[in-house]
C-alpha positions as CSV (number, residue, x, y, z in Angstrom):
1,X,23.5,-55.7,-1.1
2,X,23.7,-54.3,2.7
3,X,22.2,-55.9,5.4
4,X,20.7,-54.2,8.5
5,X,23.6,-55.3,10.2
6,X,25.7,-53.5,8.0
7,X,24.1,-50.9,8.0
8,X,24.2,-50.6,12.2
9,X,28.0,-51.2,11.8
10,X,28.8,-48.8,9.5
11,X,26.6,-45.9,10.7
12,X,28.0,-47.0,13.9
13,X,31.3,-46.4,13.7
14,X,30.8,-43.1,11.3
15,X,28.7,-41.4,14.4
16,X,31.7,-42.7,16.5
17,X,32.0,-41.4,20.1
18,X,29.3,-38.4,19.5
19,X,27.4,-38.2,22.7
20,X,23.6,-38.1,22.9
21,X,23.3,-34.6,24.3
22,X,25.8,-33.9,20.7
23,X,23.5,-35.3,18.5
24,X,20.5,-33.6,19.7
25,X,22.0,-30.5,20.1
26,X,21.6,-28.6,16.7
27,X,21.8,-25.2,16.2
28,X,19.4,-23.8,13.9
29,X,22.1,-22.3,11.8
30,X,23.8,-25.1,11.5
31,X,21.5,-27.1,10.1
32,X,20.3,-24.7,7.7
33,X,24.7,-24.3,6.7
34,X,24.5,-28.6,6.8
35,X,21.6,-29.0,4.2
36,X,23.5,-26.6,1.4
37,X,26.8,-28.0,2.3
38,X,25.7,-31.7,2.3
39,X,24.4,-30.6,-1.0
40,X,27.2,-29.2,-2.4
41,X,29.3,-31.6,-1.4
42,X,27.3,-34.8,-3.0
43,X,25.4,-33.1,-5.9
44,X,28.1,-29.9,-6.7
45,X,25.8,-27.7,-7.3
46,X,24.2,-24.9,-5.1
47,X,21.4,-25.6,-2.8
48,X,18.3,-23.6,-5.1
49,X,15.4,-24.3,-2.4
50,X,14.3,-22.0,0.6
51,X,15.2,-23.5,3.9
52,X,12.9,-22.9,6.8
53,X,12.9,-24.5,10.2
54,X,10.3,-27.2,11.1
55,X,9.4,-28.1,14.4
56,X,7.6,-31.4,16.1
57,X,7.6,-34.6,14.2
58,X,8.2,-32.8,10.8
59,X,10.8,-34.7,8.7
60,X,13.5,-33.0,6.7
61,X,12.4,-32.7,3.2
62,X,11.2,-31.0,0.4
63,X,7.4,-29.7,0.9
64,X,6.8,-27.7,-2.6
65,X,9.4,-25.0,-3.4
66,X,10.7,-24.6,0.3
67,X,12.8,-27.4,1.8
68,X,12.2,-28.4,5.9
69,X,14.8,-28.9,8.4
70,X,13.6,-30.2,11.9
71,X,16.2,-29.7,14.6
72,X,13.9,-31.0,16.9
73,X,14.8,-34.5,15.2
74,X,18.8,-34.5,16.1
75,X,21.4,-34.6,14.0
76,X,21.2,-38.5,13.3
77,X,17.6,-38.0,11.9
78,X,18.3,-35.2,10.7
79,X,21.1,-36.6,8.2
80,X,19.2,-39.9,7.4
81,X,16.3,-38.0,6.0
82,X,18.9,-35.8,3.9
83,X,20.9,-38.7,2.7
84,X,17.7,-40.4,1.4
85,X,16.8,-36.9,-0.3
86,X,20.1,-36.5,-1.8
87,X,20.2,-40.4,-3.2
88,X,16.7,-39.5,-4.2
89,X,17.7,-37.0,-6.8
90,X,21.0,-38.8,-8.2
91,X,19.3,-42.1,-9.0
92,X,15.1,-41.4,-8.5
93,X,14.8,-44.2,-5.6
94,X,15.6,-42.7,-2.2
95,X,16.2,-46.5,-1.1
96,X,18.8,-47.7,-3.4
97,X,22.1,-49.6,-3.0
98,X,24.7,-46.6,-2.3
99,X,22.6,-44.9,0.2
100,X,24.2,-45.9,3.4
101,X,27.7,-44.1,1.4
102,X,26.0,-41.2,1.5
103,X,24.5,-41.1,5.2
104,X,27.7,-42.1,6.1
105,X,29.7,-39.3,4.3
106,X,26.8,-36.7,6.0
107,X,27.7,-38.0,9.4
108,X,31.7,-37.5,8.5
109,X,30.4,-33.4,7.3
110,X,28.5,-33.3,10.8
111,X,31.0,-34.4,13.1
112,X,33.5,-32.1,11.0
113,X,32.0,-29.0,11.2
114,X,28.7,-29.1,12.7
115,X,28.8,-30.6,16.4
116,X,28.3,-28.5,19.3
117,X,28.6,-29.2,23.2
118,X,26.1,-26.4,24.7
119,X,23.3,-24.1,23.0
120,X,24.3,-21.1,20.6
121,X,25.4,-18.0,22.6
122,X,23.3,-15.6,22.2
123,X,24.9,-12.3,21.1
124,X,25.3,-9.1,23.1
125,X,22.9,-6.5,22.6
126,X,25.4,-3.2,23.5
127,X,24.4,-1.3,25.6
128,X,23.2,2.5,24.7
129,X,22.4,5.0,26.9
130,X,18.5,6.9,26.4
131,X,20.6,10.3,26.4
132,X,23.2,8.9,23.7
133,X,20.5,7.6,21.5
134,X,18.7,11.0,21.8
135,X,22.0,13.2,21.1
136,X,22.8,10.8,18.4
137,X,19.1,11.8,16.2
138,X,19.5,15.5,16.8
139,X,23.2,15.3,15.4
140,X,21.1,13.2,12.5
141,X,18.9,16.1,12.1
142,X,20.8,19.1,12.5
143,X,22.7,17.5,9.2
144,X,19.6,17.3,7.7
145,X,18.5,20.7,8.2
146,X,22.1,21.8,6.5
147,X,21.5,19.9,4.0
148,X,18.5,21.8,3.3
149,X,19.6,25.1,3.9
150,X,22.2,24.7,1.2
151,X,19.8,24.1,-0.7
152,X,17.4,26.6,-0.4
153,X,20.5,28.9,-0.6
154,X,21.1,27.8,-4.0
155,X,17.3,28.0,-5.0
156,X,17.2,31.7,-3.7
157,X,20.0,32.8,-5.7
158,X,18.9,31.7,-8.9
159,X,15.5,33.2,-8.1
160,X,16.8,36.3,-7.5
161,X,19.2,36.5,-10.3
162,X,16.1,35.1,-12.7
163,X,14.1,38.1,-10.8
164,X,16.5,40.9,-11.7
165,X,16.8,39.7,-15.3
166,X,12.6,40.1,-15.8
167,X,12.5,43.8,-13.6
168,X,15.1,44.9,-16.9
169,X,12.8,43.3,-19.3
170,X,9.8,45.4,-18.1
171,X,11.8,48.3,-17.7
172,X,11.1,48.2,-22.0
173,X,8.0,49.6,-22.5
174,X,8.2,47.9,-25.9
175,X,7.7,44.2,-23.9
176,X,4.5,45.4,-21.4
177,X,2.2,43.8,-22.6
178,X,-0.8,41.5,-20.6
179,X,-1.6,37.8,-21.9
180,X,-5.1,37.1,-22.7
181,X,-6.5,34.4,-23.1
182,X,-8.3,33.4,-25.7
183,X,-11.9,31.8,-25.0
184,X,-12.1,28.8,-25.7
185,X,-14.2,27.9,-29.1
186,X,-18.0,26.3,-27.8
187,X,-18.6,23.3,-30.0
188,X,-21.5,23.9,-32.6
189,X,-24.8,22.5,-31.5
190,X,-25.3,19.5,-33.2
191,X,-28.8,19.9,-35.7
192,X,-31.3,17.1,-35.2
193,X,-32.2,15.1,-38.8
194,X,-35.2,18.3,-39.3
195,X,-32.8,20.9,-38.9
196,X,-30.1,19.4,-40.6
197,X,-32.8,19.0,-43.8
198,X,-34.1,22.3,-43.5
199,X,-30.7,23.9,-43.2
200,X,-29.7,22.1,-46.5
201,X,-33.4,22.8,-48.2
202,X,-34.8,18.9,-48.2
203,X,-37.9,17.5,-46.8
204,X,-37.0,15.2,-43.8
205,X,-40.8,13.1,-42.2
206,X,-40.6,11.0,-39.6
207,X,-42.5,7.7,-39.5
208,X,-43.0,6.7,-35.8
209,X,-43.8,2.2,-36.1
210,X,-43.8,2.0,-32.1
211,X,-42.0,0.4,-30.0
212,X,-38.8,2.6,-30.6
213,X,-39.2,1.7,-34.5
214,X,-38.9,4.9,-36.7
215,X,-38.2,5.6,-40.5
216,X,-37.6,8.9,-41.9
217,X,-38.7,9.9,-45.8
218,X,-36.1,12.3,-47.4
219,X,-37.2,14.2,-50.3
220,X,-36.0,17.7,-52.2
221,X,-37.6,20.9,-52.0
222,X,-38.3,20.3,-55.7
223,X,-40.4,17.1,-55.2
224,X,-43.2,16.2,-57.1
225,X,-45.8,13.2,-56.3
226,X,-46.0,11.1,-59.0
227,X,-46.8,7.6,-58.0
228,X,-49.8,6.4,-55.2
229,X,-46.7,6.4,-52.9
230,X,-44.9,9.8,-52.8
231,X,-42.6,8.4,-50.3
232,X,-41.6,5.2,-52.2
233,X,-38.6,3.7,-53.0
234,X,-35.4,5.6,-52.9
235,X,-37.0,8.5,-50.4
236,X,-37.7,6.0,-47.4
237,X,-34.4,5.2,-45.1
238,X,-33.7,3.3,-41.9
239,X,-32.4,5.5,-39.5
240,X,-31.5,9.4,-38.7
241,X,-27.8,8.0,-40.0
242,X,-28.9,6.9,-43.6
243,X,-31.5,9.9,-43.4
244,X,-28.2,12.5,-43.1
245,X,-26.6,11.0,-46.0
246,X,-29.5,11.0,-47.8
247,X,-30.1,15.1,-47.3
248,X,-26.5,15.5,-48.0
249,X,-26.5,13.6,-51.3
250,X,-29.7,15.7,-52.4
251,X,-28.1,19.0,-51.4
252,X,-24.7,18.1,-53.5
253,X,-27.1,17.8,-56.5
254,X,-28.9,20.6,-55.8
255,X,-25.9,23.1,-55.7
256,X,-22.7,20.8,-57.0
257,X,-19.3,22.1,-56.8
258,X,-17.6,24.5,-59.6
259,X,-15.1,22.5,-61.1
């Protein structure tokens, strides 16, 4: 198993003759291109996590679905916290034997492709004058406004030629004619349970128990009191529902159907 020792030799001499001012000198864009790299390199496939850019004592790591880099830290800390990440997810112990391989083959990929001398030049913003810019838009719009002209070019013939086609239509005499509308049908009042019995020729009563309790008595025209209780039995319903039914059975049988 290594040793600390070992560890402080190897690492040593894979950092090599990288300066201090080298190794804290990381370029934001770098490290995000050394995480997936690093990556790719030791696991093969593509880096699948967001990368943002952490800042003060942050380490590099994985924080839920978005993975930390810290440039702050320096590229040595930097590739010791990815090395344990990356041995983390091969074998499911960031500190096993075959670690220091890996830090040491993230040190080779830094010193490869990733060390820089002095801070990232910062790109040229060109330079455009205020009357360029301002010829440039009404160039923009004048094509624009062409466009639309075509346009309504094309709509204004078509609506002339659909024009002349209906003036030789109502020349015909035969094809005047005005649309009218028809009025729209008024939905039939709806009776309430008396009119709908007296319109059918049945007695409808209304019970009132109180407290919003009714019960209606449905009878024919034809009915004749026979018992202490005219309204017994098969004459006394629930509701206004059972009492429609009820006058529309007693109608059916008052006037049934030709066969």
């Amino acid at each position: 198993m290594a040793t600390a020792k070992d560890y402080i030799r190897v690492m040593g001499k894979a950092w090599g003759d990288v300066s201090p001012e080298q190794m804290r000198n990381v370029w934001e864009s770098h490290a995000k291109s050394y995480v997936r790299a690093f990556w790719k390199q030791e696991i093969g496939v593509k880096f699948s996590w967001k990368i943002r850019i952490g800042s003060g004592n942050r380490n590099t790591w994985l924080q839920g679905n978005v993975f930390t880099v810290n440039p702050k830290a320096g590229w040595r800390d930097i590739n010791h916290d990815m090395s344990h990440f990356i041995h983390w997810r091969k074998t499911g112990l960031s500190h096993k034997g075959g670690h220091m391989s890996v830090e040491r083959d993230g040190a080779a990929l830094i010193r490869k492709r990733f060390l820089e001398s002095g801070p990232k030049p910062e790109k040229a913003k060109p330079e455009v004058s205020l009357v360029a810019k301002r010829a440039a838009s009404v160039d923009r719009r004048i094509v624009g406004w062409e466009k639309k002209l075509k346009r309504a070019k094309t709509a204004l013939k078509k609506l002339k030629k659909q024009k002349r086609y209906y003036v030789k239509k109502l020349a015909d005499d035969r094809l005047n004619f005005t649309l009218e509308r028809k009025p729209r049908k008024k939905p039939a009042k709806r009776l309430n349970i008396f009119e709908f019995g007296e319109k059918h020729g049945v007695n409808v009563e209304k019970e009132d128990w109180g407290e919003g309790a009714y019960s209606y008595y449905v009878t024919p025209k034809d009915f004749v009191e026979t018992e202490a209780d005219p309204y017994y039995g098969d004459h006394y319903v629930h509701d206004a529902k059972e009492a429609r039914e009820r006058v529309l059975a007693y109608a059916k049988v008052a006037s049934p159907s030709t066969p």
